[in-house]
N, C-alpha and C positions, 0 to 999 in steps of 0.2 A: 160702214164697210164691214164686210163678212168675213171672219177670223181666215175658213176656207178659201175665199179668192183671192187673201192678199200669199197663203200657202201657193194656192196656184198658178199665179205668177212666177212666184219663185221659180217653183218645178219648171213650168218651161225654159224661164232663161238659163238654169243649172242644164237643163236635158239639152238643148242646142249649143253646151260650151264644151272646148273642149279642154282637159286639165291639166297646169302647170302647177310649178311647185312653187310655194311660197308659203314662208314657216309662222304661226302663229300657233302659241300652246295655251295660252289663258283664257277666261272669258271674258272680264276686265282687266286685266294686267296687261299692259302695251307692250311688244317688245321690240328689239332693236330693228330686224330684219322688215325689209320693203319690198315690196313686188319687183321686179323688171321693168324696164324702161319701155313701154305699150301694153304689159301686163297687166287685163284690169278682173277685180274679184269683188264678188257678191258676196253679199252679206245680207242674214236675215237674223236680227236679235229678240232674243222672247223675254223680259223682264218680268216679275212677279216681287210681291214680298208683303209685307204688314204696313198697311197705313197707307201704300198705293196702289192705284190700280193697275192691273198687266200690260204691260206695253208692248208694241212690235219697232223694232226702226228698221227699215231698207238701207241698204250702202253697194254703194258701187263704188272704189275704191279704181286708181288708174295713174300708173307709173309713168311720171312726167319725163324722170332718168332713173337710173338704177338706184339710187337714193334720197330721189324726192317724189313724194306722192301727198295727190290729192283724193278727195272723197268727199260728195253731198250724203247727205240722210235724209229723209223723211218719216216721221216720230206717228206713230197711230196711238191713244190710248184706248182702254176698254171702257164699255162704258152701258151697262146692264145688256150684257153681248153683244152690241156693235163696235167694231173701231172705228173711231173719232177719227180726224185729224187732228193733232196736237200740236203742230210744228216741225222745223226743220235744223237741220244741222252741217255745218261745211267745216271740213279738217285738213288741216296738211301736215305733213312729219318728215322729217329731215334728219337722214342717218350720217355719221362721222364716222371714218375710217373705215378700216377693213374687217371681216368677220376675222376671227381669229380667238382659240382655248386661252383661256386662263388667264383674261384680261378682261378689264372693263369696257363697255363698248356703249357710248353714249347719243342720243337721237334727243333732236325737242320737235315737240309739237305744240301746235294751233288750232282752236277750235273756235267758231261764231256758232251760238245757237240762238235759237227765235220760239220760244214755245206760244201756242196759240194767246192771246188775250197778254203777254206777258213785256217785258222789257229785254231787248237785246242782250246775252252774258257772253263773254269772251273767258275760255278754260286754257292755260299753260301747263306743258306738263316738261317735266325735265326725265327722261327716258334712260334706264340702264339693263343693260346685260351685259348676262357672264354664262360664260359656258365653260363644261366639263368634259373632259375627249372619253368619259363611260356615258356619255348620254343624260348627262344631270345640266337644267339650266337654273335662273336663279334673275327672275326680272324684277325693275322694283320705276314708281314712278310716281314724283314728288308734283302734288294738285295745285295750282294757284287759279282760285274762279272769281268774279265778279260782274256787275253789270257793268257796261257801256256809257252808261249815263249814270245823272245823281252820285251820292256820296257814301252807295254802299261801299264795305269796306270790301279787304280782299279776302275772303276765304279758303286756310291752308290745310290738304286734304295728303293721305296717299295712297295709291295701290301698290300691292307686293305680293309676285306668285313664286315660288318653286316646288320643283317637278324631275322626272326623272323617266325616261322610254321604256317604258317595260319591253317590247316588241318592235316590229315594224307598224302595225295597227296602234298599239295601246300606249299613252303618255299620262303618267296619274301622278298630281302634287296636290298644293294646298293655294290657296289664296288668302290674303288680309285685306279689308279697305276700311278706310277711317279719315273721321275727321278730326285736325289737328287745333284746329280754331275753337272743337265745342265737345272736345275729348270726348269722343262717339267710336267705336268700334264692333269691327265684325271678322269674321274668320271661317274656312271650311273648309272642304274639299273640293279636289277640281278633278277635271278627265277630260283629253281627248282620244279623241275616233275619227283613226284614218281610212276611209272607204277606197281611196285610191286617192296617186299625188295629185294633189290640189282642192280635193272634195274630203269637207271632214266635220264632224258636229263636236262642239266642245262644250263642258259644262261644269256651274261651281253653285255650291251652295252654300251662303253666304249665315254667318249663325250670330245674332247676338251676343256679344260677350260684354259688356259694359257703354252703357247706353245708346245702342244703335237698335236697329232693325232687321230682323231676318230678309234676308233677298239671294233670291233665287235666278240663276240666267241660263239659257241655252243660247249659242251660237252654233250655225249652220253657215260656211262658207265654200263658195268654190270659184277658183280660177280660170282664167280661159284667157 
């Protein structure tokens, strides 16, 4: 599949929605905040780095109540310029309590994923935010992965972004992710772009710093 078509897809279903608000700042870093309850948003993720090949995933993401949401993906890799199909992915996340400054504000999520030729994994994440009433937030999100089956073990990972609004447009932080099981880590800088509420591209670059891998992400989402 052609890097172009699965773009143009996008474009139309982004071009016949119309835009709600629902707050996401990181590329990988989860945060607390969930759609509305019929709110559903698109998602198109561009992956790159050392050692794998570029990946796309699609998400449509769709507010069961105002703090539980679901979301399938479908996983494309690159593969001497075609995208592949790679597999699939299904998420739900479950926020606790009320939004609210200067407090910790905690969500778990659930993920099944299925990559092509591979074994069923099942991802847990233990989800936090904090917010600052100048526009600073501060999300952090504790990895537990494994297969389904057989006797791998569980693999302990994390993500952690903060950031801060420059503007109505502009939100510029950093991100970390890392693995806790095989002391691997990476770190960068992040940016989003708000184009109007609900439509925004976000982006981090992810840097080597003691045995991991450079990686690179853009996210493109819009509501409706």
């Amino acid at each position: 599949m052609k890097l172009g078509y699965i773009f143009a897809v996008a474009a139309c279903v982004s071009i016949a929605a119309t835009s709600l608000a629902h707050r996401r700042h990181f590329a990988y870093t989860y945060d607390w905040f969930t759609p509305h309850k019929g709110e559903k948003e698109f998602e198109v993720y561009w992956t790159d780095g050392e050692g794998h090949p570029g990946q796309i995933q699609l998400e449509l993401e769709y507010g069961i109540t105002d703090r539980w949401v679901v979301a399938p993906y479908v996983v494309f890799d690159n593969s001497e310029g075609d995208f592949d199909y790679a597999g699939w992915k299904l998420e739900t996340k479950y926020r606790f309590g009320e939004q609210s400054f200067n407090k910790v504000m905690p969500a778990a999520y659930l993920e099944l994923k299925k990559g092509e030729g591979k074994e069923m994994e099942v991802e847990a994440k233990l989800i936090t935010t904090y917010l600052w009433e100048g526009g600073m937030v501060w999300s952090a999100n504790l990895v537990a992965e494994t297969e389904l089956e057989g006797d791998e073990k569980v693999e302990w990972g994390y993500v952690t972004g903060v950031g801060t609004r420059i503007d109505s447009k502009w939100f510029l932080g950093a991100e970390a992710k890392g693995s806790i099981t095989d002391d691997s880590h990476t770190a960068g800088p992040s940016f989003t772009y708000t184009f109007q509420p609900g439509t925004k591209v976000l982006g981090t670059a992810l840097l080597n710093y003691t045995g991991g891998a450079h990686q690179y992400r853009l996210l493109f989402e819009h509501s409706f």
